[in-house]
N, C-alpha and C positions, 0 to 999 in steps of 0.2 A: 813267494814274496820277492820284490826286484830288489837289486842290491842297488845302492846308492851309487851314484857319481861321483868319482874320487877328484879330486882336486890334479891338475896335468903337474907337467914337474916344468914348469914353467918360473924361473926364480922370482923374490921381490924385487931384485936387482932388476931384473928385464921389465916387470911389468910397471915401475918407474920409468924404467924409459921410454917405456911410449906413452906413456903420461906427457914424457918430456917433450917428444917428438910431434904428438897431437898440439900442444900450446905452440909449440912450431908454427905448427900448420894453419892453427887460425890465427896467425901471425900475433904472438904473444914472446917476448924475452925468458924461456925458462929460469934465465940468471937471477932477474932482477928479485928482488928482496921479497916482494908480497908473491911471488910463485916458488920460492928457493921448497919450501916446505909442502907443496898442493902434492906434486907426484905420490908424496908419502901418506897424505891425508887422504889421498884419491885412492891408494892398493887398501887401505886400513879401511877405508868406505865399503870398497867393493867385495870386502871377508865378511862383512856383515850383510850386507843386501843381497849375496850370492849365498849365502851358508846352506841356503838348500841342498846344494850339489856332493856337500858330504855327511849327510843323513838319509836313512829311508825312513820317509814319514810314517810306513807303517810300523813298524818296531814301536809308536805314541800307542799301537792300538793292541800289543801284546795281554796287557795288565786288564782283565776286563773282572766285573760282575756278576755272581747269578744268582746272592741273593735277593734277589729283585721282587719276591711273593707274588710273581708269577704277570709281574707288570707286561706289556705288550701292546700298549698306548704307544703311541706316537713323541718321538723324541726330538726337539726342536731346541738349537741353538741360532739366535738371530744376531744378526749382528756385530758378525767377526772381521775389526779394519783389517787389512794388510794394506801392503807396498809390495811391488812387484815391479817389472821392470820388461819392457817392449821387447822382443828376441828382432825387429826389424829394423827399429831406430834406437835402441838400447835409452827408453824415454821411460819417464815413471808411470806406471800405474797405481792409480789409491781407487780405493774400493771396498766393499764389505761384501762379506760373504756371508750365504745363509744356509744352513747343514740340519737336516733333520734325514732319521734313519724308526724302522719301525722293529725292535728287537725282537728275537726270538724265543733263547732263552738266556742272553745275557747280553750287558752293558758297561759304558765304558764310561769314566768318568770323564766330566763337559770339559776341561781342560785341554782333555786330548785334541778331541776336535778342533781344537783352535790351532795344536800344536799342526796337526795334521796341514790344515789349511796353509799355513809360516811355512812347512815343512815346502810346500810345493808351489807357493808363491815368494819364495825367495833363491829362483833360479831366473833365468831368462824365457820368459815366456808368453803366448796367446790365452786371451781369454778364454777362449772353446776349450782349450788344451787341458787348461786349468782345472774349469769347470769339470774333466770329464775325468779328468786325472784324481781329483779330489772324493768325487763320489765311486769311481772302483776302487780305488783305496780302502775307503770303508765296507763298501760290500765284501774282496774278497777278505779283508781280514775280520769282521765279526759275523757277516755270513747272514746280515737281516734278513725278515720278507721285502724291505724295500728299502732304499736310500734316496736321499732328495738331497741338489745340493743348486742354489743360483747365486750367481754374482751379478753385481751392479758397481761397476765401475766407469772410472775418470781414466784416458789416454792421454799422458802429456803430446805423444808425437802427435797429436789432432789438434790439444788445446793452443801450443806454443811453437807451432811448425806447420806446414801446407796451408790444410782450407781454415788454420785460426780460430775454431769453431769452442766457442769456451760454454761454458756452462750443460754438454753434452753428456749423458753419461750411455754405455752399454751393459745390456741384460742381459745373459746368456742361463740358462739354465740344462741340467742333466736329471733325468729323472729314469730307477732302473726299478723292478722289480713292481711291488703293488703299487708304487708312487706313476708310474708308467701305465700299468694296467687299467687300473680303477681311477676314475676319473672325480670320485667323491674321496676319496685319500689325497689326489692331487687338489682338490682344491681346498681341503681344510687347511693344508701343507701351506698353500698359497694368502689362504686368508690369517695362518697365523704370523706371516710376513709381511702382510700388509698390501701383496699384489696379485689379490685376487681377479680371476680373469683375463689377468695380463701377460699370462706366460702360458705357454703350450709346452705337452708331452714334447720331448727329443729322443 
């Protein structure tokens, strides 16, 4: 299991300051009255939308199940928002994610998944990254026959910066094990998401 990314020893005090030095920059008064306070409210923003960095998502998937009477259907949570955040233009991304896994002989309560998801969507990151990051996750810690995981996401640096393109979103999907292999496991996977036919094995 990877061990989490600890937080640099970089102070509040510092990271203030170039709060302070960025209003600077796009030629803003740090002094004046309605910015006296943003530096603070911007390092206090950024503990929350980065908190991924000092957690390992997988530790959410330690606590698992196996009185399950021998279940091995198909496990599907649809529908997970998050917020995330662009690693090139440091711009939001919003988006849901969709996570199904096919157990073997134990499971995890649907909480986690979610938590998992927050856990590595609130770093600085790529969609692909995300997507791929999120489904070994679960495979190597509960060890399914298969994991399925796709995102559909909104780019602010595309909605509100370059080509303007608003109403846009990107699909990315990972798919390991039987969800991979078997092409009738992928698509039941896909039609309980609602995008059947629309997504290919990766």
């Amino acid at each position: 299991m990877s061990e989490p990314n600890h937080p640099t020893d970089v102070t509040r005090e510092q990271a203030e300051d170039a709060v302070r030095t960025l209003l600077r920059w796009a030629g803003e008064d740090p002094s004046r009255e309605g910015l006296l306070d943003t530096p603070k409210r911007v390092v206090k923003a950024y503990r929350d939308w980065f908190a991924g960095y000092a957690e390992d998502p997988g530790d959410y998937l330690l606590r698992t199940f196996k009185e399950v009477e021998g279940y091995d259907e198909m496990v599907v949570l649809r529908d997970i928002e998050f917020e995330s955040h662009c690693e090139h233009h440091m711009a939001p991304i919003i988006g849901r994610a969709h996570v199904g896994y096919l157990p073997t002989n134990r499971v995890v309560g649907i909480s986690k998944l979610a938590r998992v998801v927050d856990g590595f969507a609130r770093r600085f990151q790529v969609q692909e990254k995300l997507t791929a990051e999120i489904a070994h996750c679960i495979q190597e810690n509960l060890q399914p026959a298969g994991v399925a995981v796709v995102i559909d996401a909104s780019h602010e640096c595309m909605t509100t910066r370059g080509v303007h393109k608003r109403g846009v979103s990107m699909v990315t999907s990972q798919m390991l094990g039987s969800f991979r292999d078997d092409a009738r496991t992928r698509a039941e996977f896909l039609e309980f998401i609602g995008l059947h036919g629309s997504v290919r094995s990766r």
